[in-house]
VMD Tcl script that draws the C-alpha trace (Angstrom):
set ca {
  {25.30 -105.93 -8.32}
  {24.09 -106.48 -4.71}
  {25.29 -103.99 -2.00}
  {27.52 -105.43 0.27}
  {26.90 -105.99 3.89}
  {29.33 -102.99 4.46}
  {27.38 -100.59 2.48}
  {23.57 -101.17 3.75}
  {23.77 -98.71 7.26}
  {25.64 -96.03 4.94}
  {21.80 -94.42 3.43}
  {20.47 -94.10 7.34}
  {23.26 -92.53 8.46}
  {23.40 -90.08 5.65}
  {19.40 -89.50 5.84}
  {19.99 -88.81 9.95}
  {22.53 -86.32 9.47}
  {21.05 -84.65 7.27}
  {17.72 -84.50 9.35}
  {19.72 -83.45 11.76}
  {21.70 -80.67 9.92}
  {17.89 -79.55 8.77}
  {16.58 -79.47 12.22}
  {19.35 -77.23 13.06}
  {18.98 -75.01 10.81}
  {15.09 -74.63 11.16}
  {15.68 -74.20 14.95}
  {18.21 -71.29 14.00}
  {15.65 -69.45 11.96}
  {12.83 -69.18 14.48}
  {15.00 -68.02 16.68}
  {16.38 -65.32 14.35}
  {12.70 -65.02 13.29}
  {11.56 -64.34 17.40}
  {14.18 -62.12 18.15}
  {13.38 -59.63 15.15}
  {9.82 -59.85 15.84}
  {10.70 -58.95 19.74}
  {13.08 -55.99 18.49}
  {10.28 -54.83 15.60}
  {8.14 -54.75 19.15}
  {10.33 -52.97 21.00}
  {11.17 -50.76 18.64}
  {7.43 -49.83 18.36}
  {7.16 -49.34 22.13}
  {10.05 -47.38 21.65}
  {8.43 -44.96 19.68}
  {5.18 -44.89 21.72}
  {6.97 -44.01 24.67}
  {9.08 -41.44 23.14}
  {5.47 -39.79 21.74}
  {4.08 -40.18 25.34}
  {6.94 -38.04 26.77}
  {6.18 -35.48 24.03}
  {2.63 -35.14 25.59}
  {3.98 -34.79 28.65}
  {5.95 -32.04 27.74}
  {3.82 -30.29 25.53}
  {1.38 -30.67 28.57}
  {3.89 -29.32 31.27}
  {4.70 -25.98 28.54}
  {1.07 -25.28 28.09}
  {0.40 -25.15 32.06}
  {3.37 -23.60 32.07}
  {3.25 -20.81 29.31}
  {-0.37 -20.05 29.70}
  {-1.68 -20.65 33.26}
  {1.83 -19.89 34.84}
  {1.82 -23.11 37.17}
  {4.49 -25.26 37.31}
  {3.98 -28.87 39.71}
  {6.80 -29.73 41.04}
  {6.13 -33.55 39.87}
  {2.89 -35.06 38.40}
  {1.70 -37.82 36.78}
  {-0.47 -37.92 34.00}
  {-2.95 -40.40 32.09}
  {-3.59 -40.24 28.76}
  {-6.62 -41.49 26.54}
  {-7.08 -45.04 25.55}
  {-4.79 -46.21 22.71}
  {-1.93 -44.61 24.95}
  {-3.49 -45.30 28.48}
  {-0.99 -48.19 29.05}
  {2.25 -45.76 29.06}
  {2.87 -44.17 32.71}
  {3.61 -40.25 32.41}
  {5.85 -38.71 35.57}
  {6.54 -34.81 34.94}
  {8.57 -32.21 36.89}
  {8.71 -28.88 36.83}
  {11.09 -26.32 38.51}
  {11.25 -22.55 37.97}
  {12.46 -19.77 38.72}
  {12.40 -15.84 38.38}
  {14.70 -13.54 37.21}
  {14.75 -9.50 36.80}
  {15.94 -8.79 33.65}
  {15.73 -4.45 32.58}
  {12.41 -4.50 35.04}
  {10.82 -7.45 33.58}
  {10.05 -10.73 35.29}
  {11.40 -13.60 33.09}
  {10.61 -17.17 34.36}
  {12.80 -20.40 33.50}
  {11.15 -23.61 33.55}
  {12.48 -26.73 33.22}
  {10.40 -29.58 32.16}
  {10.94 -33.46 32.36}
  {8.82 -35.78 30.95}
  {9.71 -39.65 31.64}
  {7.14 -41.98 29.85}
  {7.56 -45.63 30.46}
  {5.21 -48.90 29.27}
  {3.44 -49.52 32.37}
  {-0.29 -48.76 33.29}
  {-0.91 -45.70 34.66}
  {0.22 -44.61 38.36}
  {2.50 -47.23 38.24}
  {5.19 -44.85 37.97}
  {8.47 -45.22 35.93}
  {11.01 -46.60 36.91}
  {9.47 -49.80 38.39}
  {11.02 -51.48 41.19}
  {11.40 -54.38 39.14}
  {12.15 -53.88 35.01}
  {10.66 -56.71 32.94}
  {11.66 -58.19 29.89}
  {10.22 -55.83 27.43}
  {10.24 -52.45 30.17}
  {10.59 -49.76 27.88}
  {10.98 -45.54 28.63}
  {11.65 -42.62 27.03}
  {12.84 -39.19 28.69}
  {12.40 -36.24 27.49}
  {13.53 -32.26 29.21}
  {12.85 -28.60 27.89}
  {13.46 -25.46 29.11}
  {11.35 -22.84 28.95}
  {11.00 -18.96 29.61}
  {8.10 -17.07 30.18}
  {8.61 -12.72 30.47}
  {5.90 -10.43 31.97}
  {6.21 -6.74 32.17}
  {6.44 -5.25 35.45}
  {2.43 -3.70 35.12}
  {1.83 -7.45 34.46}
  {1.43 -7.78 30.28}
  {3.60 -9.89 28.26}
  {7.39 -8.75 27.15}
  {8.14 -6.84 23.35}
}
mol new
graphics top color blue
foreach p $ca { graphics top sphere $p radius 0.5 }
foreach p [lrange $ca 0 end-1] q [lrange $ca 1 end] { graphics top cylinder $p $q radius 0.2 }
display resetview
């Protein structure tokens, strides 16, 4: 049996929708595929940025704690697998007498964004894959009136 002059368009048309249901589908998955690779990225940045701001922090508490300055804002640079994160910190204090001792407050914060450094965070302009972390901490620091540390 022959097909029919009816029947003989009826394979292309099946084979084009089909190409084109396939096509659609591919097209769906790299797009699915991109944006979890841009998230995975992010999320990675993410977490750099959040460990930057730790530095800065841990950086701020140590000038802080030990050398008893306290900037009121500062940026800072860090060593090569990090140097493309911008650190800003700031730093307030201030004294109180507590039973004849001098107790300091300081209160650090630590922003850490993905730019280079001294670019400074926020940026004027935030691009597509800006990411920043921010991170405060209080701290205390006692001395005795004849200038030794607190019991």
């Amino acid at each position: 049996m022959s097909p029919t002059c009816r029947d003989a368009g009826f394979a292309l048309i099946s084979a084009l929708f089909l190409l084109l249901v396939l096509s659609t589908m591919a097209a769906f998955t790299l797009t699915l595929s991109s944006s979890a690779q841009q998230g995975a990225t992010l999320d990675v940045q993410g977490s750099r940025a959040y460990q930057a701001a730790r530095a800065g922090i841990e950086y701020g508490a140590f000038q802080a704690l030990q050398n008893g300055q306290c900037a009121s804002s500062s940026q800072l640079t860090l060593p090569a697998p990090m140097a493309d994160f911008s650190i800003n910190l700031a730093c307030s204090s201030s004294a109180h007498n507590i039973a004849g001792n001098t107790v300091t407050l300081y209160r650090l914060t630590a922003t850490a964004c993905n730019l280079p450094a001294g670019s400074g965070c926020p940026p004027a302009t935030r691009t597509l894959n800006y990411v920043e972390r921010q991170i405060s901490a209080t701290l205390s620091r006692c001395t005795e009136a004849g200038g030794g540390g607190c019991a």
